[in-house]
LOBA-920127 format. One record per residue (C-alpha): x, z, y. Coordinates in steps of 0.02 Angstrom, whole numbers. Layout:
residues N
      c1      c3      c2
       X       Z       Y
...
END
This chain:
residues 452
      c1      c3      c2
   -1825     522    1290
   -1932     430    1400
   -2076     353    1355
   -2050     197    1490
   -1976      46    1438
   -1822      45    1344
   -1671     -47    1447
   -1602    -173    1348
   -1457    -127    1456
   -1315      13    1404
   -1353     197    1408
   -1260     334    1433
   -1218     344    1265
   -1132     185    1235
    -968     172    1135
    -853      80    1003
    -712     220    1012
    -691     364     927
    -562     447    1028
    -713     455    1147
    -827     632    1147
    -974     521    1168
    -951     454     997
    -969     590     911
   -1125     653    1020
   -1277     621     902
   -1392     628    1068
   -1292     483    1143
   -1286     399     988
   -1479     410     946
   -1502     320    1113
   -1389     162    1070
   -1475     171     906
   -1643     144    1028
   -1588      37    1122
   -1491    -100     991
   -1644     -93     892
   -1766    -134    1040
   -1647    -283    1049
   -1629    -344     894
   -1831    -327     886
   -1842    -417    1015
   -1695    -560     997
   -1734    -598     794
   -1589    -707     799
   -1523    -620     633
   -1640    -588     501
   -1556    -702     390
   -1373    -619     380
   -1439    -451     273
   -1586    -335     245
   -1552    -217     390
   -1635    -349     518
   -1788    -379     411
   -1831    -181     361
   -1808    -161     534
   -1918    -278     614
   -2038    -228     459
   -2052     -45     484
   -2073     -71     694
   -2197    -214     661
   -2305    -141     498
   -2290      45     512
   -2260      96     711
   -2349     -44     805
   -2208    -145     911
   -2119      52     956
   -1951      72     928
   -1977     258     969
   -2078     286     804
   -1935     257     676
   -1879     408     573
   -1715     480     527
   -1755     415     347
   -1811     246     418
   -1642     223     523
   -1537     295     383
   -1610     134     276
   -1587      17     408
   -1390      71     425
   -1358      62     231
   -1414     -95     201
   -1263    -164     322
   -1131    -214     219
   -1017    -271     361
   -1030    -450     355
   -1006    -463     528
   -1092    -605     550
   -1245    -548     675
   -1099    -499     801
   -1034    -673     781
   -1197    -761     822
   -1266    -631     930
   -1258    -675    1098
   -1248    -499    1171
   -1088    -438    1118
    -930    -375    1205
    -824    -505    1122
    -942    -637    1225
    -919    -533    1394
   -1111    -502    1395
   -1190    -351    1498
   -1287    -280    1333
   -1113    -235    1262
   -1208    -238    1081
   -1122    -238     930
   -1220    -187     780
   -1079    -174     639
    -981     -69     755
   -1150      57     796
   -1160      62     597
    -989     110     569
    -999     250     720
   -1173     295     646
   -1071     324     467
    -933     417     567
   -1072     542     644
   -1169     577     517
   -1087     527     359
   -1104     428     191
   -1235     433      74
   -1126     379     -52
   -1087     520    -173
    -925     590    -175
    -895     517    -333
    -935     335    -273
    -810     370    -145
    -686     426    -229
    -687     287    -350
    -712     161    -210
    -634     217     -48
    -442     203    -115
    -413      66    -202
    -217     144    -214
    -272     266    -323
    -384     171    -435
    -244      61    -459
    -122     192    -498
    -246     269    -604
    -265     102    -705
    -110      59    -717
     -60     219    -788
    -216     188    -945
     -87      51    -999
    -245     -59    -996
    -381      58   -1066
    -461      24    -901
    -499    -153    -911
    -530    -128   -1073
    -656      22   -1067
    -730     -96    -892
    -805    -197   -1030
    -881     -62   -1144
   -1086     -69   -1121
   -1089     132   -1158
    -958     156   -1026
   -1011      56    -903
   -1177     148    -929
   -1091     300    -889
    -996     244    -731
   -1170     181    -668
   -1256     350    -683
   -1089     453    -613
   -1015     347    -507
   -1150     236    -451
   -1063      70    -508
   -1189     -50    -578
   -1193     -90    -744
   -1176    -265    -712
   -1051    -299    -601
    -919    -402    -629
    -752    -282    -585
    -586    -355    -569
    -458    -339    -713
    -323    -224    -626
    -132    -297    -668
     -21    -230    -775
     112    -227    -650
     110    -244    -460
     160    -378    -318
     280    -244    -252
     380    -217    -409
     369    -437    -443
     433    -423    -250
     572    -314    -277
     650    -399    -424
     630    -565    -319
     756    -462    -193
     607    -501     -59
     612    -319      -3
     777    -330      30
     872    -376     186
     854    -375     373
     666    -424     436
     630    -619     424
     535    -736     505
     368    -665     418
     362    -504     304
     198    -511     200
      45    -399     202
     -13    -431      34
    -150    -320      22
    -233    -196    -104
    -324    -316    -200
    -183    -433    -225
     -53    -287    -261
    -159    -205    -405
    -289    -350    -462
    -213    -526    -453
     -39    -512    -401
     -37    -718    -442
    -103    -744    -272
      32    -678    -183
     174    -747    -292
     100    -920    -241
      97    -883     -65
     273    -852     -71
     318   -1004    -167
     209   -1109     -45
     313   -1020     122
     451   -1043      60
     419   -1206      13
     402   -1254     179
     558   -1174     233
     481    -997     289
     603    -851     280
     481    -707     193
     500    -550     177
     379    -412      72
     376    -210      96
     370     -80       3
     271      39       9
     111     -42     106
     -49      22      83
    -234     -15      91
    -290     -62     254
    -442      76     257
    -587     -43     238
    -644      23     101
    -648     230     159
    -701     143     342
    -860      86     255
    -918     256     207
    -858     318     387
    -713     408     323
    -607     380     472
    -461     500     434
    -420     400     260
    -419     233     393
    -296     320     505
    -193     404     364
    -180     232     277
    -145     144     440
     -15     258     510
      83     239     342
      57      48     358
     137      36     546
     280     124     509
     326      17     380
     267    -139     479
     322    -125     658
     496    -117     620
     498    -312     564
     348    -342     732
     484    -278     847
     610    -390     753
     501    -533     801
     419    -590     628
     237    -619     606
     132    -505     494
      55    -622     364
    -111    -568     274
    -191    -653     106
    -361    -564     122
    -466    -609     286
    -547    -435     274
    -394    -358     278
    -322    -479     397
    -475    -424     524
    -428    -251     509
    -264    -266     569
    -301    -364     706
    -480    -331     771
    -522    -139     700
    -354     -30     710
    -331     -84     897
    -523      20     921
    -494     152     799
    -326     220     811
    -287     370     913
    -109     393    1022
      29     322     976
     -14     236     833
    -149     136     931
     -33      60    1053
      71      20     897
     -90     -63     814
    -105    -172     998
      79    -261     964
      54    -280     795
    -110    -368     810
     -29    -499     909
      95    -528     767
     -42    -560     638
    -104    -701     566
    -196    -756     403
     -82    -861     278
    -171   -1036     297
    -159    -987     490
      34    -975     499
      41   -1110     390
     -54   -1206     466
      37   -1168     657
     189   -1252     566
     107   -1394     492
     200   -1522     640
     371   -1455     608
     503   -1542     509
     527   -1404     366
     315   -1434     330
     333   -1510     154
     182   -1609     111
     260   -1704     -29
     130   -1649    -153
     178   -1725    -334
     -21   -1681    -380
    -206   -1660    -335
    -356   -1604    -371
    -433   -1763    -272
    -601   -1767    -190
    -692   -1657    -286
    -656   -1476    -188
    -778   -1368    -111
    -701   -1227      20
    -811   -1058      46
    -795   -1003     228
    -758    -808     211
    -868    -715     340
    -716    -593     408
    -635    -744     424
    -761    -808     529
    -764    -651     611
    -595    -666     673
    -614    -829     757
    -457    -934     686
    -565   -1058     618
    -527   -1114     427
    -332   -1156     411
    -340   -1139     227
    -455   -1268     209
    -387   -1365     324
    -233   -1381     241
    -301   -1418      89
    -327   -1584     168
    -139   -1636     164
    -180   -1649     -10
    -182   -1833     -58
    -371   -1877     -88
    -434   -1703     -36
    -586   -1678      63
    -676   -1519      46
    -849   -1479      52
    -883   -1315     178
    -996   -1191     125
   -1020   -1062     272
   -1151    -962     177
   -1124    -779     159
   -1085    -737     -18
   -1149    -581     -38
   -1015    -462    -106
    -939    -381      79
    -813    -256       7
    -870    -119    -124
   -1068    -163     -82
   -1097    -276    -214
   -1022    -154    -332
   -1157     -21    -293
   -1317       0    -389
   -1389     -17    -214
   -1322    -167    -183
   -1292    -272    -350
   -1446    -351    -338
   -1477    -368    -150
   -1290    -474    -154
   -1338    -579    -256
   -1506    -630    -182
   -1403    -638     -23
   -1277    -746     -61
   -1387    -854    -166
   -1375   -1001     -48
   -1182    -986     -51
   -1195   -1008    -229
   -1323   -1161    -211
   -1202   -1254     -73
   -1047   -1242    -181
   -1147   -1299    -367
   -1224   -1421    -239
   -1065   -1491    -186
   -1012   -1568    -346
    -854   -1505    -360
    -719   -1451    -496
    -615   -1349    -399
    -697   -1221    -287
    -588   -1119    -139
    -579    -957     -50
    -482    -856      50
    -554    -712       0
    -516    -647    -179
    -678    -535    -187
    -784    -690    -159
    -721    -790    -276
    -772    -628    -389
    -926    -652    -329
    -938    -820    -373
    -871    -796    -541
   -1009    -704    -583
   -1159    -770    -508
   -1118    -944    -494
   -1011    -957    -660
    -849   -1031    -572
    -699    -943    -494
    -655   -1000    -344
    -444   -1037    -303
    -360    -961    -152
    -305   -1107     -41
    -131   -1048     -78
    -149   -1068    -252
    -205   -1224    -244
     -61   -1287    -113
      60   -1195    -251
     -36   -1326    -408
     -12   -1483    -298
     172   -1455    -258
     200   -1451    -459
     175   -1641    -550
      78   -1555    -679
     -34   -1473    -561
    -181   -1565    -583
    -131   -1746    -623
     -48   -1886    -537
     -45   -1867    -338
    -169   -1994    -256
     -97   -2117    -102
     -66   -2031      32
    -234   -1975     168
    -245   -2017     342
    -222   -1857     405
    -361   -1814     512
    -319   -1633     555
    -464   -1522     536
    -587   -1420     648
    -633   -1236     684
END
């Protein structure tokens, strides 16, 4: 390479897409890898979000005197795993391709191709116990509960820390002993021709806390919203994606779309509980699909929307109900989920909580840390924590009883490290429809309709 300047602007080996051959090239790919970092050393905007920004700017500064050039394969490799896809520096960063700006930089994305190239440093045992979240549930579903059990056991935890590289400490979710799918299919919501939304529940709902999405179904169809659920979905790949197992994203996603389109092209909206999921479907598939399936992935992202977003779009119609017969009043603080953020719909969730009588939540737009499987790692227990600590501090600092999120690994986060569990905006909609909910409903709000 030369040893001139380095061009802040594209090189020759710039790309997002992995149907590309330049994607794959490591010698086009070390040179974006230049180039972003020169950058980022010299923008700073983001050393706040995670500790790739501040290693980098510490080995250029302390070890290689201001040169870019300098860093070593080790060095970068360090950089890259301490990205836990937040997302968040491409949503402040000025440079981006989503902002239309000639630098085309988008550092998530170069991490992700970076993982695609080279590959995971993640055992294959971490993987494998992280990247499917299908199989782990199938898998602890079939222990009849030894699972959560055993998840609880000091010795075995022990023992999943030094084989599978799952701290000792982490808080893991209790896995259900029966799925959203089967409560689905005995509601006769799988049934039928294609209504006016069919539900992406996600993996984390279908194995884990198949609550949430039973009240997001009572709250649609509360509000007169035909729903339909369908078997058979799967993951959405985030979780092999993160180790840059891109054939496990397309197998999951292929299987998805054919079970999907079929109600798109009937004309019903694809509605999504988890914002990292949600973000998948409509931001990463479009980029990462191949053929066929990627044109499909371009139709069906214009039919998706997060569940406080549709609800939300409906919220001047006459079927929205907000006869609430309880509330949790003015004591509710609302945690901004980062791929929520990412996606640009602003916060529908909370902002419906405000039809509540009385309700007027507290925003916390502090990243919380946990960012998929990361915070489940023994590399990245501790740094989650520290990272979300100020998302912690904003929601004990706003006073409130009942916390909210839309995203269900958050709210684990919070559990643990902040001693409450945050409710998913549904859930809470769900309570305040009931008169027992939380108590006697307030007078009604002046309803002030929300921002972002």
């Amino acid at each position: 390479m030369s040893d001139g300047p380095i061009s802040y602007l594209p090189s020759d080996g710039l790309s997002y897409d992995p149907t590309e051959a330049v994607y794959w090239d490591e010698a086009a790919l070390a040179k974006e890898l230049e180039r972003a970092f020169e950058v980022c050393h010299g923008c700073r905007m983001c050393f706040k979000y995670c500790d790739s920004f501040p290693t980098l700017f510490r080995f250029i500064d302390e070890r290689h005197g201001g040169d870019v050039r300098k860093l070593t394969r080790a060095e970068t490799e360090e950089v890259v795993d301490h990205c836990f896809q937040c997302k968040l520096c491409e949503v402040q960063c000025p440079y981006t391709p989503r902002d239309g700006h000639e630098f085309q930089l988008d550092f998530p994305k170069l991490v992700h191709r970076y993982n695609a190239v080279h590959g995971s440093r993640r055992s294959w045992l971490q993987r494998a116990a992280l990247s499917d979240p299908d199989r782990t549930g199938a898998a602890a579903r079939a222990s009849f509960g030894l699972a959560n059990a055993m998840n609880r056991v000091a010795l075995h935890r022990w023992f999943m820390e030094k084989a599978l590289g799952i701290h000792r400490d982490k808080l893991l979710p209790d896995f259900a002993a029966s799925t959203f799918e089967r409560w689905a299919t005995a509601e006769g919501l799988t049934d039928g021709e294609p209504g006016e939304v069919v539900l992406f529940s996600t993996c984390y709902v279908e194995h884990n806390e198949p609550e949430v999405g039973k009240d997001t179904v009572k709250v649609l169809r509360r509000n007169g919203v035909e729903v339909r659920c369908q078997r058979g979905l799967q993951c959405c790949g985030m979780p092999a994606w993160e180790s840059g197992d891109l054939a496990t994203l397309r197998r999951k996603a292929h299987a998805n779309l054919d079970r999907l389109m079929p109600h798109v092209e009937a004309g019903a909206k694809v509605v999504v509980i988890n914002p990292t999921c949600s973000m998948m479907l409509r931001r990463e598939w479009p980029e990462l699909l191949e053929g066929a399936d990627r044109e499909r992935s371009e139709r069906l992202a214009g039919a998706v929307m997060d569940a406080g977003e549709y609800l939300w779009s409906i919220r001047n119609e006459a079927r929205f109900d907000a006869k609430f017969a309880s509330s949790p009043g003015d004591k509710v603080a609302y945690h901004a989920p980062c791929h929520l953020r990412a996606q640009g719909v602003g916060f529908k969730g909370r902002d419906l909580l405000r039809k509540i009588p009385g309700v007027k939540p507290a925003t916390v737009m502090e990243c919380c840390g946990h960012d998929g499987t990361y915070a489940m790692t023994v590399d990245g227990f501790e740094p989650s924590a520290r990272l979300g600590k100020k998302a912690f501090e904003g929601m004990a600092e706003a006073g409130a009883e009942i916390w909210a999120t839309d995203c269900p690994l958050a709210a684990l986060q919070f559990q643990q490290h902040a001693g409450v569990k945050p409710m998913h905006p549904m859930s809470i909609l769900a309570r305040a429809y009931e008169p027992d909910g939380f108590g006697p409903a307030g007078e009604a709000q002046d309803e002030g309709e929300g921002e972002g």
